[in-house]
C-alpha positions as CSV (number, residue, x, y, z in Angstrom):
1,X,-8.4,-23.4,-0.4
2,X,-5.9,-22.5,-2.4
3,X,-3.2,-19.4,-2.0
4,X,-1.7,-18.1,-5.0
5,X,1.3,-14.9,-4.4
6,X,1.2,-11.5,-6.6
7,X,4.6,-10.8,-7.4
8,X,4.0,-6.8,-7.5
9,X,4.0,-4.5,-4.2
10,X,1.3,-2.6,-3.5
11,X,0.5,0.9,-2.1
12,X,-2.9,2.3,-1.0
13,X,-3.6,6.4,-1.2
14,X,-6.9,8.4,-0.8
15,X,-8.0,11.1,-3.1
16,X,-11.1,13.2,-3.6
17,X,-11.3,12.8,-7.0
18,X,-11.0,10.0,-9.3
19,X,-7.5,8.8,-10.7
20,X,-6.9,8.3,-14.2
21,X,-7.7,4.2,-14.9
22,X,-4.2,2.6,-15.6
23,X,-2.9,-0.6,-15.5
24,X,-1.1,0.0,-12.3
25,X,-4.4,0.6,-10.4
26,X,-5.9,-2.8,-8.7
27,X,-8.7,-1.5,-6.6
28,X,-11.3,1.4,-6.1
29,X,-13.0,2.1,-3.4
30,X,-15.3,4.8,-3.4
31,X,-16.0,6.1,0.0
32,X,-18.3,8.9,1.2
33,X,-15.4,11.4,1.4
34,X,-13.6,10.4,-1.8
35,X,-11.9,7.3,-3.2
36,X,-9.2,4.6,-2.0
37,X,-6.7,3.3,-4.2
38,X,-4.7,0.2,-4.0
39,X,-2.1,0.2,-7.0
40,X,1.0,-0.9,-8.0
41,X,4.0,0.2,-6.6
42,X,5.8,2.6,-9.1
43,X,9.0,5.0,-8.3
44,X,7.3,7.6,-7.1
45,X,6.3,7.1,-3.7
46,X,5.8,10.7,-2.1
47,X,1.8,9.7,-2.3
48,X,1.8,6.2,-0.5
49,X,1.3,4.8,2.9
50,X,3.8,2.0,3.3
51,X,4.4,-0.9,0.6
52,X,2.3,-4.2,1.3
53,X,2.7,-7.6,-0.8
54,X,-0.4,-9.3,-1.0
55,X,-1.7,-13.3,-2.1
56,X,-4.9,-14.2,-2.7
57,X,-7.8,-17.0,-1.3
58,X,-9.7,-19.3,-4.0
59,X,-12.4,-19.0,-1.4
60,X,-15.0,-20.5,-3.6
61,X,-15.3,-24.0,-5.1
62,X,-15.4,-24.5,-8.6
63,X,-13.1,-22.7,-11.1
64,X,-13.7,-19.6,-13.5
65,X,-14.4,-21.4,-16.5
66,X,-17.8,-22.8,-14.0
67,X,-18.7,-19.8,-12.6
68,X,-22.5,-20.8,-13.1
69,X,-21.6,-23.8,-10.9
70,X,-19.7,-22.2,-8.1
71,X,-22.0,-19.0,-7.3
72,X,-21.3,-18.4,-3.4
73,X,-24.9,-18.5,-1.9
74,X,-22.7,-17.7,1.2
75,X,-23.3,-20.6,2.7
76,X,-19.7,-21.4,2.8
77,X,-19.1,-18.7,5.6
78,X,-15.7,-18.4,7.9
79,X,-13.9,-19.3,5.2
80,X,-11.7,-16.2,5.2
81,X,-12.1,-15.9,9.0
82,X,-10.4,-19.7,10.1
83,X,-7.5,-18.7,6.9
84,X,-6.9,-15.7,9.4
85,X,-6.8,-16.5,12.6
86,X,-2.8,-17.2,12.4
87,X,-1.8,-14.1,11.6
88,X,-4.5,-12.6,14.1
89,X,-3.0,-14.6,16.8
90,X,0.6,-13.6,15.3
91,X,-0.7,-9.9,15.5
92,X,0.1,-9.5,11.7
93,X,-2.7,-6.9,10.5
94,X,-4.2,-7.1,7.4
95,X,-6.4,-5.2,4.1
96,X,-9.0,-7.9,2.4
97,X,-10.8,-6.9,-0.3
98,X,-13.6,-9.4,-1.6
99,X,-14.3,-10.1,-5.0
100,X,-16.5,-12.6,-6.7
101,X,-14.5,-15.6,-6.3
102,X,-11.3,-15.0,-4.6
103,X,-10.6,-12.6,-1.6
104,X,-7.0,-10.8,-1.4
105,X,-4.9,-10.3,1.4
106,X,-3.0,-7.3,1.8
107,X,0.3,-7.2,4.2
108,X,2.5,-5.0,5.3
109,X,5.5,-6.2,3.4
110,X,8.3,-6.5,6.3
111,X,5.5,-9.2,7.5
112,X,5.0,-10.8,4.3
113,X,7.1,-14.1,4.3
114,X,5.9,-14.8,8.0
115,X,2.6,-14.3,7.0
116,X,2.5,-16.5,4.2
117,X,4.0,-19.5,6.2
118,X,1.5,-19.1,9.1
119,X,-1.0,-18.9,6.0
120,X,0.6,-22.9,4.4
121,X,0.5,-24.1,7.8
């Protein structure tokens, strides 16, 4: 499994309607009263719950340049729940969002460097 770091920090915020698409945004989530954002951190922060840094899980085998080879058939299950368990046993909380091959892990960012040590082992 391997853990890559993205420099940026991140906020989440909730509207009702869609935002404009910028390069700032990293995630949409469209929910049943509206949509969740996760985006960059910019200046203006009257809109945002608190900052979180985040890395990221290669949680599947293979690399992108073999997807065709590396298709989860979720057999390879618990992956993301054994990376976890430290910072569950450390009471760190954390966001995941899942995407095709690689899962990202959101923390609050006073937690960050702790987390990622428990994380490295």
């Amino acid at each position: 499994m391997k853990i890559g770091i993205l420099e940026s920090e991140f906020i989440i915020y909730k509207r009702v309607e869609y935002p404009k698409i910028d390069k700032n945004i990293f995630c949409l989530i469209q929910e049943v009263d509206g949509v969740s954002i996760i985006a960059v951190a910019s200046e203006d922060k009257s809109k945002c719950y608190p900052l979180f840094r985040t890395f990221y899980l290669d949680t599947f085998k293979g690399t992108l340049l073999s997807l065709a080879d590396s298709i989860n058939d979720l057999n390879e299950n618990g992956i993301l729940y054994e990376a976890l368990r430290p910072l569950k046993e450390n009471n760190i909380s954390v966001l995941v969002i899942s995407a095709f091959n690689r899962d990202y892990i959101f923390v609050d960012k006073r937690f960050f460097n702790q987390a990622l040590s428990l994380m490295k082992g």
